[in-house]
N, C-alpha and C positions, 0 to 999 in steps of 0.2 A: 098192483100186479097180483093177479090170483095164484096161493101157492100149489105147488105140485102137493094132491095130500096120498097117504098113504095110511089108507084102514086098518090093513094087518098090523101095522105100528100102532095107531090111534096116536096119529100127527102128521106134522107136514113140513116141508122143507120150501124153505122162501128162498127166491134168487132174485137179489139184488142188483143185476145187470143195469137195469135201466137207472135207475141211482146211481152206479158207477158212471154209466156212461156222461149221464149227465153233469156230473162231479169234474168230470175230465172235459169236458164239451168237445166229445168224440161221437161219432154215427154210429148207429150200427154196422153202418156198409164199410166202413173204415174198418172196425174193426175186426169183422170178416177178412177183407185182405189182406191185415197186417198177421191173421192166425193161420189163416189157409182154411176156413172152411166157410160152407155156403152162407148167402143171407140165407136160405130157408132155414136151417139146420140151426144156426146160431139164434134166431127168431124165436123157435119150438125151445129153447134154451130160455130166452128171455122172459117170453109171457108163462114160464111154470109149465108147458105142459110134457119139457123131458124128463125121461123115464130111468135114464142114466147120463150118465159123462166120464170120458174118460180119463185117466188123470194129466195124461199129456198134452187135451184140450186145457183141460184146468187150469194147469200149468202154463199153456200161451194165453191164455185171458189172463190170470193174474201177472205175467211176464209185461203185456201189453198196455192194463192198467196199471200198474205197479202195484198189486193190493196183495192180501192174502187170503186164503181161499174161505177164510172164514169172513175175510171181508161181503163177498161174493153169493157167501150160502149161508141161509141163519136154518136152526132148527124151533119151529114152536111144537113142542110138544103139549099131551093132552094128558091127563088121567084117565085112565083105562078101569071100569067098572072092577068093582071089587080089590082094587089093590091100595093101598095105604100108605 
């Protein structure tokens, strides 16, 4: 899964969804219904290319996996030119 990256950082924030889900041998579409939000919405979540979350989604994805949120979301960060 390609991570969401972000240049003004110089890194990128990886979401582990499909790893969860797999873990759990749950659909995506399941767990859509069980959060209350769309397949699309949850999707644009999965494959890295949302831009935020809020933390009450957060909170019903890790409620629904049982994880936590760091389970969910890894940071790879980068070294940034010039800094030590």
């Amino acid at each position: 899964m390609p991570p969401a990256t972000d240049s003004a950082e110089g890194g990128a924030i990886m979401v582990r969804l499909d790893d969860l889900l797999h873990e759990r041998r749950m659909t995506l579409t399941e767990l859509a219904e069980r959060v209350g939000l769309t397949l699309a919405n949850l999707s644009i979540l999965k494959t890295g290319k949302a831009k935020a979350i809020r933390f009450s989604t957060l909170a019903a994805i890790c409620r629904e996996l049982d994880c936590q949120p760091g389970d969910l979301l890894a940071y790879a960060g980068s070294i940034r030119a010039g800094e030590d």
